[in-house]
C-alpha positions in Angstrom: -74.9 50.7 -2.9 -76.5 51.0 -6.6 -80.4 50.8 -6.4 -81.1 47.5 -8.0 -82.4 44.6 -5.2 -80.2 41.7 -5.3 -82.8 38.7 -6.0 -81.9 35.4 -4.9 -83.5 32.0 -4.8 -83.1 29.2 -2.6 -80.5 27.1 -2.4 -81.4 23.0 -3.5 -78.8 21.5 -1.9 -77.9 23.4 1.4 -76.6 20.0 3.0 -74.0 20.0 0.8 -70.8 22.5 0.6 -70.6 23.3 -3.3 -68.6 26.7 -5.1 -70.4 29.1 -7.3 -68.4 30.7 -9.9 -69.4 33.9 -12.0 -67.2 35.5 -14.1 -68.4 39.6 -15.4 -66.2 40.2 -17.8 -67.0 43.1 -19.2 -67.2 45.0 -15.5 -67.0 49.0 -15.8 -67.1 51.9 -13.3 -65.9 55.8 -13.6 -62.3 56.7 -11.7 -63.7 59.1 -9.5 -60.2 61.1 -10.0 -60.3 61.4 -13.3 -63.8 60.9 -14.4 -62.3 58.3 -17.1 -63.7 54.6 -17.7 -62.6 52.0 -15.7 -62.5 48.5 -17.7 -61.9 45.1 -15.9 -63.5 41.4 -14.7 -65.1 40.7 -11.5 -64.9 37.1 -10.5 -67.2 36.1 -7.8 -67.1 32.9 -6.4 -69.0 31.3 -3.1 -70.5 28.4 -0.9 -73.6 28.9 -1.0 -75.5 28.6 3.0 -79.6 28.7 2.1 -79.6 31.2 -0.6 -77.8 31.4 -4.2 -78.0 34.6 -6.4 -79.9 35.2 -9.6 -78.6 36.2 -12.3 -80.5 38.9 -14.0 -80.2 40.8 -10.6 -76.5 40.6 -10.5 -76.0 41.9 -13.8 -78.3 44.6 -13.5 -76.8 45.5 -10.0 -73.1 45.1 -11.7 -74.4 47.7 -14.8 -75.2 50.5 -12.0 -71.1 50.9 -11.1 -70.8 52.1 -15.1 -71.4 55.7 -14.1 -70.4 55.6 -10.8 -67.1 57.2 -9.7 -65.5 54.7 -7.5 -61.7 53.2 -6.9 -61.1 49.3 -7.6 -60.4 49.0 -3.9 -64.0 50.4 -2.9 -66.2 48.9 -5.4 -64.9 45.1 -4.7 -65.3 45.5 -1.3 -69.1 46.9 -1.7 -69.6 43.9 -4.1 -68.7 41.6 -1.7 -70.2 43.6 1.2 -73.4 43.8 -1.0 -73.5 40.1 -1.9 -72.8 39.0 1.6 -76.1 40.9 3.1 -78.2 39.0 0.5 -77.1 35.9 0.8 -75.3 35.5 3.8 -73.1 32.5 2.2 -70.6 30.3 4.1 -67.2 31.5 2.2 -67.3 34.4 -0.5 -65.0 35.9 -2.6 -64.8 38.6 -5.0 -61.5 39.6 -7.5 -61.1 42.6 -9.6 -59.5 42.0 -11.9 -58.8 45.7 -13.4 -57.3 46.9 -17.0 -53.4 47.9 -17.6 -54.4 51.7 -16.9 -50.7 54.1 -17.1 -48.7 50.5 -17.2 -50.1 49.8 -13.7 -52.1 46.8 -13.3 -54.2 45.9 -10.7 -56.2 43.1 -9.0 -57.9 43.2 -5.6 -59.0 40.3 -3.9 -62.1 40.2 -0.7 -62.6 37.6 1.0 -65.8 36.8 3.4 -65.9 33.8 5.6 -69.1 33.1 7.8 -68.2 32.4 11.8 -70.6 29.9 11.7 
């Protein structure tokens, strides 16, 4: 997990089942095979329970996978994994959406859903 705290406030409407979407479009992270830049989006997108994310933490959190070696498969599943400890929301989910790299495309898709 990258060192920055994700910060979150609380939530004003916690009665009511709303979605959250964030788009990161400019996402990147290091293939740990290769050692070359990895370029794509990360969509996240969640009902909040009593807590919502801020913002400035996400990004900062996000910037800390630019150096880090670390397949697509891996780092959307931290994200969510990460994002789920924090806020502990009733649905969550998380796409990466990665660059053409070779003529291979690929997205990856978490999903997080609270038993409760």
């Amino acid at each position: 997990m990258p060192d920055t705290p994700l910060e979150t406030f609380p939530n004003p409407r916690p009665e009511r089942d709303y979605e959250i979407a964030i788009d990161c479009p400019e996402f990147t992270s290091v293939c740990p095979k290769t050692g070359l830049p990895d370029f794509g989006e990360i969509r996240i997108a969640y009902v909040p329970d009593r807590a919502c994310i801020e913002l400035k933490s996400l990004k900062y959190y996000l910037i800390e996978f630019r150096n880090r070696g670390i397949f697509y498969e891996s780092v959307t599943n931290q994200i969510l994994d990460d994002l789920v400890a924090a806020l502990r929301p009733r649905r969550m989910t998380v796409v990466g959406d990665f660059s053409v790299r070779g003529g291979i495309k690929t997205v990856v898709t978490a999903r997080y859903e609270s038993a409760g």
